[in-house]
C-alpha positions in Angstrom: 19.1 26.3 -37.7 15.9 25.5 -38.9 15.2 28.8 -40.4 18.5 28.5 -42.4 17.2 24.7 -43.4 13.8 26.1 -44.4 15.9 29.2 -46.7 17.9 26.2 -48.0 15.3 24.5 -49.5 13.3 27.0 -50.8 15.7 29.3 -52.3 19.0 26.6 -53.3 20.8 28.6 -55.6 21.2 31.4 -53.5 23.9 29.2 -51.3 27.0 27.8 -52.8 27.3 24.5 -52.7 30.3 24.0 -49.8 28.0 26.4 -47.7 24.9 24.6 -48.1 26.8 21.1 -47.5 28.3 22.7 -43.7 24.9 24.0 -43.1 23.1 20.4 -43.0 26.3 18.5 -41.8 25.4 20.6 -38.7 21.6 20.5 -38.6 21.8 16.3 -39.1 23.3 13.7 -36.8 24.0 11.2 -39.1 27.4 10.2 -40.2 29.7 13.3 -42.0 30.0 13.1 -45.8 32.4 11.3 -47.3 33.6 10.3 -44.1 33.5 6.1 -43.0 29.7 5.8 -42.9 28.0 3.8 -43.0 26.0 5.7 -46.2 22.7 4.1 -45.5 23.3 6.4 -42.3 23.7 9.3 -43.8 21.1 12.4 -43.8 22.7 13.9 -47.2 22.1 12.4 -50.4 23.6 13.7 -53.8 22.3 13.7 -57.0 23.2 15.3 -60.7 21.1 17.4 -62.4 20.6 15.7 -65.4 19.2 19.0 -67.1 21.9 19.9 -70.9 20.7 23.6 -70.0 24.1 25.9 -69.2 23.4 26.1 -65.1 23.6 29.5 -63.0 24.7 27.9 -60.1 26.4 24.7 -58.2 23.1 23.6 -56.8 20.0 23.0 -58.7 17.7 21.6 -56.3 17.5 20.9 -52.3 14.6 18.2 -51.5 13.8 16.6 -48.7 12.0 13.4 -48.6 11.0 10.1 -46.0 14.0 7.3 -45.5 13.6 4.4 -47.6 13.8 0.7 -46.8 17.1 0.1 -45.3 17.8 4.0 -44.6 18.2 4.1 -41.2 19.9 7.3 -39.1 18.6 9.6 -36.8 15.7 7.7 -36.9 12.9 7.2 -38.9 10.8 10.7 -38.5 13.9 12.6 -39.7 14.3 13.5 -43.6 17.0 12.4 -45.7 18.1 15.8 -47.6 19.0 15.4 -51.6 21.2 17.9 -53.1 21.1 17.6 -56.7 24.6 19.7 -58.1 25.4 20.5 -62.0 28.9 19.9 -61.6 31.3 16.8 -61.5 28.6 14.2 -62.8 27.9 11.7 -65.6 25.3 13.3 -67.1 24.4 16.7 -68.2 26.0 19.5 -69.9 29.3 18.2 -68.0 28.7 15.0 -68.9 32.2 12.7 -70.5 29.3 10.2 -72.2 27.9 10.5 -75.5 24.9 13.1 -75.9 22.6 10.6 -77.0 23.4 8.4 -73.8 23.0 12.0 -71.8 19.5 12.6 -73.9 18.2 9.2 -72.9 18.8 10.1 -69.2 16.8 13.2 -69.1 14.0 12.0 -71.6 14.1 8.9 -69.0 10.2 8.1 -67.0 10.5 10.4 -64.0 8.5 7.9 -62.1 10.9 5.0 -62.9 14.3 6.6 -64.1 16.2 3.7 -63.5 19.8 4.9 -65.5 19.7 7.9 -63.3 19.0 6.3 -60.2 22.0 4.0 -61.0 24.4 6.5 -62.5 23.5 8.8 -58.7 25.1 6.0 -56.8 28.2 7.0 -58.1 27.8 10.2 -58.6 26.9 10.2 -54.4 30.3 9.0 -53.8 32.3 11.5 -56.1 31.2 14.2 -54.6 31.0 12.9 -51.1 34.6 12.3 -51.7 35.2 15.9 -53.5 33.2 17.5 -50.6 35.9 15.8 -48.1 38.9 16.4 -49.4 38.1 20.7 -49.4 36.8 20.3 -45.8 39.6 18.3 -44.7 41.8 21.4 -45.2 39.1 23.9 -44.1 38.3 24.5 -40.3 35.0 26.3 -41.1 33.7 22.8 -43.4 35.1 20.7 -40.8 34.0 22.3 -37.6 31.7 20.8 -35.1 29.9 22.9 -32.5 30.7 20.3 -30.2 34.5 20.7 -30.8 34.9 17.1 -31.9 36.0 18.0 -35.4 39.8 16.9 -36.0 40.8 20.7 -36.3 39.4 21.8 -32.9 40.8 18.8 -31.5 44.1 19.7 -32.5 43.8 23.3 -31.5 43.1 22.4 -28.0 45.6 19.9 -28.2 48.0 23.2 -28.9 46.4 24.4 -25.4 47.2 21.5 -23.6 43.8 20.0 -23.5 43.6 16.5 -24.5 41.1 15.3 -26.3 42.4 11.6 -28.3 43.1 9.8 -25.7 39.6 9.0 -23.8 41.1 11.5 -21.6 37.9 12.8 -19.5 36.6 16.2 -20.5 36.2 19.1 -18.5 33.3 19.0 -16.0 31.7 22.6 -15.9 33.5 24.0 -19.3 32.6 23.1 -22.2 35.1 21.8 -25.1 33.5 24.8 -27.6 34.4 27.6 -25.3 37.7 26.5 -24.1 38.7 26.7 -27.6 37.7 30.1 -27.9 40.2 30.6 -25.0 42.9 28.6 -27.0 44.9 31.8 -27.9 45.2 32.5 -24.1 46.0 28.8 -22.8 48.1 28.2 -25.6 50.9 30.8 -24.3 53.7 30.2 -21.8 53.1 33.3 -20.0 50.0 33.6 -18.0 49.1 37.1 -16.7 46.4 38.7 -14.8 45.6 40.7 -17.9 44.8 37.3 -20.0 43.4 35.5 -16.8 40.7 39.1 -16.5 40.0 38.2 -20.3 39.0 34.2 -20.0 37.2 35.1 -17.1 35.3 37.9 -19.6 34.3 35.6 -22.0 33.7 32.0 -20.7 31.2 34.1 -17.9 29.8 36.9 -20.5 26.5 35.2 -20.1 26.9 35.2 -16.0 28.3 38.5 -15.9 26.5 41.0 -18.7 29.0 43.4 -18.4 29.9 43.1 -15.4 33.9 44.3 -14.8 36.5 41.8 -13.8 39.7 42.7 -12.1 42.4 40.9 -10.3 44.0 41.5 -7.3 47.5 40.4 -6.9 49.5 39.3 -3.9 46.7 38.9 -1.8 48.1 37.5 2.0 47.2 34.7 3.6 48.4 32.3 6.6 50.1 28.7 5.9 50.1 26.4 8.3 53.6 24.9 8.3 53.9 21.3 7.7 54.5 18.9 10.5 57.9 17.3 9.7 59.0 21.6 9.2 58.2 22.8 12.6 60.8 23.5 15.5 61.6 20.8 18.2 64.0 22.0 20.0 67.2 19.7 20.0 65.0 17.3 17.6 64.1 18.7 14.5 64.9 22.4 12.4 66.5 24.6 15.3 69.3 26.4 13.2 68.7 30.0 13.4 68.4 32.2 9.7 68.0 28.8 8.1 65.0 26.3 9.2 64.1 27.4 12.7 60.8 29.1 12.8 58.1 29.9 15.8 54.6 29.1 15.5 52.8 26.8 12.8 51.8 29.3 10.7 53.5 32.1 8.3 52.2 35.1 6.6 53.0 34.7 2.9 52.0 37.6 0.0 53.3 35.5 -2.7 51.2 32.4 -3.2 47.3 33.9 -3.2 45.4 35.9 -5.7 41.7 37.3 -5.8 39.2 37.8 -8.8 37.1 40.8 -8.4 33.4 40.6 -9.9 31.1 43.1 -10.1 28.8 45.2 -9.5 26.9 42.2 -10.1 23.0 41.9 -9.9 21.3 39.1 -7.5 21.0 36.6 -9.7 24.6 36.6 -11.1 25.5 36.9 -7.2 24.0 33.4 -6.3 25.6 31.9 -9.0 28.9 32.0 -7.7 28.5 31.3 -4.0 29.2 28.0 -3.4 27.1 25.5 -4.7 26.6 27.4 -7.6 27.2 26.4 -11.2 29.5 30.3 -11.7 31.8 29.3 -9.0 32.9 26.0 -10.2 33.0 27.3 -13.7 35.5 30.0 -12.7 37.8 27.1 -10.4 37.9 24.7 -13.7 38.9 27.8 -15.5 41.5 29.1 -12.9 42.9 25.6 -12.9 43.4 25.2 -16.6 44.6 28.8 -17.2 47.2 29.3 -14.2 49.4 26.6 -14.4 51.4 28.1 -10.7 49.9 26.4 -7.4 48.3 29.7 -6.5 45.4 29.8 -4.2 42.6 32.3 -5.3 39.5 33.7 -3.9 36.6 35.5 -5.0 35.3 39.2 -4.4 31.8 39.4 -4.9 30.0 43.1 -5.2 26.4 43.5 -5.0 25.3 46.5 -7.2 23.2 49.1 -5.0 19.8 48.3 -4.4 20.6 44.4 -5.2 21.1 43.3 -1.8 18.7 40.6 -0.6 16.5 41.4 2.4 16.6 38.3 5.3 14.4 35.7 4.7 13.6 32.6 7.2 12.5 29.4 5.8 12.0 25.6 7.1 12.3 24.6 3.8 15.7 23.8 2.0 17.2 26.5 -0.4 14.0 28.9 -0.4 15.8 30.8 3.0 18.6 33.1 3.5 22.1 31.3 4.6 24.1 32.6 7.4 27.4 33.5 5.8 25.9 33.3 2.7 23.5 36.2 1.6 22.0 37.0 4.7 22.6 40.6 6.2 20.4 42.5 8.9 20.8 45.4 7.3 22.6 47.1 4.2 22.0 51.0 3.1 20.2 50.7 -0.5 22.5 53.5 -2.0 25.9 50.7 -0.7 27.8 48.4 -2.9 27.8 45.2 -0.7 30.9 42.9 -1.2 31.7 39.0 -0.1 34.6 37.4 0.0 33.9 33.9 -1.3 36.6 31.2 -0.6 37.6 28.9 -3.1 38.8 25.4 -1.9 42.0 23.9 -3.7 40.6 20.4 -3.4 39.0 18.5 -6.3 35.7 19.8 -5.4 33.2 23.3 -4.9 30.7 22.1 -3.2 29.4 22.9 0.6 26.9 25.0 2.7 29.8 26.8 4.1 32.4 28.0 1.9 36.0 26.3 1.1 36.4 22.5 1.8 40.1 21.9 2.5 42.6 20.1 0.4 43.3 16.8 0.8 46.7 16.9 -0.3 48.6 17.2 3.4 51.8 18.8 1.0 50.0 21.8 -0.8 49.4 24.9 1.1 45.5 25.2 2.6 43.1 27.8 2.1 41.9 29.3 5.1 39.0 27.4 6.9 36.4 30.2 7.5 33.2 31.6 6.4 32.1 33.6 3.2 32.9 37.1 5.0 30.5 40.0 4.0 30.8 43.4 4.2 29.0 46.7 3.2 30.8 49.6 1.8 
């Protein structure tokens, strides 16, 4: 951004004047143009080009210069940026006065040009105001990288994420990428096909081309709630209809796993629990599949990637049992983990899933991360 700041001010006619304006909206932090201010906040100052030579182009000049007395923003070691145009102004070649009122302007003491100074404060205004009305109906002028524009806003709104309200914002994901993903969330069927695609992007940077598959119908056991199980002459003893032995079933329907990899070590550690990959991926699971679906995670280490056993008394610098520690694994071998993912509100733990604390949902299985070398 500063490179683009430092082209804007050298070389101003070579940007249009709606670029140049979206350009510094997003490399200030004071209030947006022509929005409710307050102007003595703002970073952007306009100014008309008072020159009556036929201009080549919307912008004359881009200056930066100190805040003034009273000029206060973000802060007082940061520029205010003055954009002086050659359209829309009072004086000038497109000027509605009289040429000898225009003439007097430019002939005016550049140290002390007092009718210019006072004609800019309007002219600030008017084209604040004309800048604001073509970015209210343009998402590329309005957008914000931090999605807070009212356009993004309403996108995500589209993808059921709600963001008037003071509703709280996603933890892990942030508000930019989930509206890249706004397409996806914003359609009533979810498939493994478009679940294999968030996954793609929101991780790209985790991942670096690492494939991403899903595996569907994955089984698991659920333990049956209390008030469900058999007592004889009690409680659910009809035969075909409610009776059932043991306190557990084996159910295909209600699991799924996401398959990563070959991943390298680093991208491995960052989804094992406690890492900042695996939580991404639950917040992302949870907004995208909108079934209660358990899921788990297949981790594959690429050949050669698996890390040797290390002992350490000091926290995080050692291997983990369960974790990333093997005895031995052939060098030429994919090595895969199966990484449980807890249905809770939480990823967190030494030792994979933590179970749910709603008594009514089904629970994830209570073991280890399970490795295995193939």
């Amino acid at each position: 951004m500063t490179a683009l700041v430092g082209l804007l001010l050298g070389q101003p006619r070579r940007v249009g004047f709606y670029r140049a304006i979206e350009l510094l909206e997003r490399a200030t932090k004071g209030p947006r143009i022509g929005d409710y201010g307050p102007v003595n906040e703002e970073s952007i100052r306009f100014r008309h080009d008072p020159s009556l030579t036929f201009a080549t182009s919307d912008v004359s000049s881009i200056k930066a210069r100190p805040r003034r007395a009273g000029e206060t923003g973000d802060g007082p070691d940061e520029p205010v940026y003055e954009i002086t145009t050659t359209f829309l102004g009072l004086t000038g070649t497109v000027s509605p006065l009289p040429t000898y009122m225009a003439e007097e302007v430019l002939h005016e003491d550049h140290d002390r040009p007092a009718q210019r100074e006072f004609l800019d404060v309007f002219h600030h205004r008017i084209i604040s105001l004309f800048y604001r009305a073509h970015a209210r109906y343009s998402f590329s002028a309005d957008y914000l990288s931090t999605s807070a524009d009212p356009w993004s806003r309403r996108s995500l709104a589209l993808a059921g994420i709600d963001t008037f309200d003071d509703a709280p914002p996603p933890v892990n994901l942030s508000l930019a990428r989930l509206l890249r993903l706004a397409p996806l969330l914003a359609t009533r069927a979810r498939t493994a096909q478009g679940l294999v695609a968030a996954v793609s992007d929101v991780m790209e940077e985790v991942l670096i081309g690492a494939p991403v598959s899903v595996e569907q119908f994955v089984g698991r056991w659920v333990t049956i709630e209390e008030r469900q199980l058999l007592r004889l002459g009690i409680a659910n003893t009809t035969l075909g209809v409610d009776a059932t032995i043991g306190r557990r079933v084996f159910d295909r329907g209600g699991k799924f796993r996401l398959v990563l990899g070959p991943l390298k070590r680093k991208a491995f550690q960052r989804f094992l629990p406690g890492g900042d990959g695996l939580a991404q991926i639950k917040e992302l699971v949870t907004f995208y599949v909108r079934d209660p679906l358990e899921f788990d995670l297949e981790l594959i280490l690429a050949p050669g990637e698996t890390p040797s056993l290390r002992l350490s008394a000091s926290p995080g610098e050692g291997s983990r049992l369960g974790l990333d520690s093997w005895v031995t694994v052939g060098a030429d071998r994919e090595t895969r983990v199966i990484v449980p993912v807890p249905v809770g509100n939480e990823v967190s733990g030494e030792h994979g899933a933590t179970p749910a604390n709603d008594d009514s949902a089904p629970k994830a299985l209570e073991g280890q991360v399970h490795g295995t070398a193939r």
